[in-house]
C-alpha positions, 0 to 999 in steps of 0.5 A: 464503495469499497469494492469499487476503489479496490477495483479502480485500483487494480486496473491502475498497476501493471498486470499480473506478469510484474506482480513481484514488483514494487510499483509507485503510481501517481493520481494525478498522472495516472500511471505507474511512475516508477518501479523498484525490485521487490527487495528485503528492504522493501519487505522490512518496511511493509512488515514494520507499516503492518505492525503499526496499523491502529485500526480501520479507515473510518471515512466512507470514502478516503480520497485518492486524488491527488495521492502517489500510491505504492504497491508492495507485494508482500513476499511471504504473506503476513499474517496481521491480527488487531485485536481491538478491531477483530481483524486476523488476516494473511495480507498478500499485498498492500497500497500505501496511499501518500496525500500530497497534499492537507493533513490525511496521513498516509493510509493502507489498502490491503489484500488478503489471501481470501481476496477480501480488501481492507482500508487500514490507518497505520502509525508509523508514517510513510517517511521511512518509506519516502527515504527508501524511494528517495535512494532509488537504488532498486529502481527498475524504471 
């Protein structure tokens, strides 16, 4: 199942050749909405959501419908280690799944410099992040 919801997830993104980039894709209209440059800012905040993360998804099978999802390629690779969860892994990319909608709280999907995926709940809230997209100022689209 996992596999499968990472996979459907790559084709939804552009192709490698913008892979720098910050892409927010919308389920419900099932293409990249918007795009932003990959800026420290940017960088600051995946840092920070990875700092925060509490453990791993324990749904079988967490939604993605109606969702907006942002890929933040992660310049350089972080280094993520929980303990609790016996999670130490390099992350080279990370999803941040946003519900629109019911009371799922925002969730990651991360890559790791070994090709493994792991879903991941964090703490830190996705409205830092909302802020961030909200001004725009990176946009590219």
């Amino acid at each position: 199942m996992l596999h499968a919801l990472c996979a459907s997830l790559l084709l939804f993104f552009s192709p490698p050749a913008a892979a720098g980039e910050v892409e927010l894709f919308d389920t419900d209209k099932e293409r990249v909405v918007e795009m932003y440059a990959n800026s420290p800012l940017f960088q600051q905040e995946a840092k920070q959501i990875l700092n925060s993360v509490s453990g791993r998804v324990l749904e079988l099978s967490p939604s993605l419908q109606r969702a907006l999802i942002l890929r933040i390629p992660l310049q350089p690779p972080q280094d993520l280690a929980v303990r609790a969860m016996d999670i130490d892994e390099t992350i080279v990319e990370m999803f941040v799944v946003m519900p629109k909608q019911g009371e799922r709280r925002p969730w990651l999907i991360v890559h790791t410099k070994d090709g493994d995926s792991l879903l991941l709940e964090f703490t830190r809230g996705a409205n830092p992040l909302k802020k961030l997209l909200a001004k725009g100022e990176q946009k590219i689209s």
